[in-house]
C-alpha positions as CSV (number, residue, x, y, z in Angstrom):
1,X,41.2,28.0,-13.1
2,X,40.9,24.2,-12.3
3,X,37.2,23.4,-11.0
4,X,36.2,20.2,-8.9
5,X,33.2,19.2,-9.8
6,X,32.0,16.9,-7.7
7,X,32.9,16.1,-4.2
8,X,31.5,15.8,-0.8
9,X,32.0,18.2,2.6
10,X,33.8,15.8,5.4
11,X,34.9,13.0,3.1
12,X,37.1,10.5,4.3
13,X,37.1,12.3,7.7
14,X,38.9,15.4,5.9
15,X,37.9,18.9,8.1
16,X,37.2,21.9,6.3
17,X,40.4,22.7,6.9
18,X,42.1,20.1,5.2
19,X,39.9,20.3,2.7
20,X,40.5,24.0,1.6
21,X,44.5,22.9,1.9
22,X,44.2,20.0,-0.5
23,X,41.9,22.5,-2.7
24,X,45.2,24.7,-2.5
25,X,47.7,21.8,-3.0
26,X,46.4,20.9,-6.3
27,X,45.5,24.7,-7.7
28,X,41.6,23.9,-7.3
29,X,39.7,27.4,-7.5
30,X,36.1,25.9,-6.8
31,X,34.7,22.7,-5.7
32,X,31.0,21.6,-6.5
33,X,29.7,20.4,-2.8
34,X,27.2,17.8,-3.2
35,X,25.0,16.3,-0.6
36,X,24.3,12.1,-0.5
37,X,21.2,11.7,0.7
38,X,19.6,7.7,0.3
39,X,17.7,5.8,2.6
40,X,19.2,3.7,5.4
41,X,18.7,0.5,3.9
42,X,20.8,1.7,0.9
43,X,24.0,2.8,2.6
44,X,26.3,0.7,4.7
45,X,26.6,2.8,8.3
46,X,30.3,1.3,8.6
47,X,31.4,2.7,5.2
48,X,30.0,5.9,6.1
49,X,31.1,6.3,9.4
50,X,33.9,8.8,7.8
51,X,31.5,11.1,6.3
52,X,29.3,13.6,7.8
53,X,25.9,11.0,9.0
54,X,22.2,11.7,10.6
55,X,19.2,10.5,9.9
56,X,19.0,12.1,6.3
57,X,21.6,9.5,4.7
58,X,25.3,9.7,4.8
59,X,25.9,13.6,3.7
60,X,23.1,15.5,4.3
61,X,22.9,19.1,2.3
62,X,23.5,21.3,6.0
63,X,27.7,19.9,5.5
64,X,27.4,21.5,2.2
65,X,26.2,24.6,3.5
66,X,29.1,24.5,6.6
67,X,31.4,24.8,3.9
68,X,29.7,27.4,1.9
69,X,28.9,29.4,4.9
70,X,33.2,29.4,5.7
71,X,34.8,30.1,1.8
72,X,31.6,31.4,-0.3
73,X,33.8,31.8,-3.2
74,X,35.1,28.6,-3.1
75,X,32.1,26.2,-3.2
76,X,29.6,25.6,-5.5
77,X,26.6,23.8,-4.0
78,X,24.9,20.8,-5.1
79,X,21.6,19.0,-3.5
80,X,21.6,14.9,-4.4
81,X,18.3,13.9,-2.9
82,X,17.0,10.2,-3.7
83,X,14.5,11.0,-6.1
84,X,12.5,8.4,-4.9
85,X,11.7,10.3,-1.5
86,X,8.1,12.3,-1.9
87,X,10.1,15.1,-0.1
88,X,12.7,15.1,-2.6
């Protein structure tokens, strides 16, 4: 069983789709999903603009949970808040 353990729903404009083929391609069983969530200032918008963005930072945890929600056993699910955030 390979694992991925650590990547992020949407990356590099991948779909789920492509996602769960390059999971397939390379004999991954499981893939940690981790959210990116920093503030605004601390991101640059035009780098992001391939992943998954609203106003919670780049990846928020709901593209996680997308994935989740479609192949269960194949993600594991990870929540990267800023620690600095008093919601975090």
């Amino acid at each position: 069983m390979i694992i991925d353990a650590h990547n992020h729903p949407d990356w590099l404009g991948h779909s789920f789709e492509c996602f769960v083929a390059n999971m397939d391609e390379h004999g991954i069983s499981r893939t940690w999903l981790f959210s990116w969530e920093v503030p605004p200032d601390e991101y640059d918008p035009i780098y992001c603009r391939t992943s998954l963005t609203d106003d919670t930072g780049p990846i928020p945890f709901a593209g996680c949970l997308r994935y989740k929600e479609r192949a269960p056993e194949r993600f594991v699910l990870g929540y990267a808040p800023d620690p600095r955030r008093p919601d975090a």
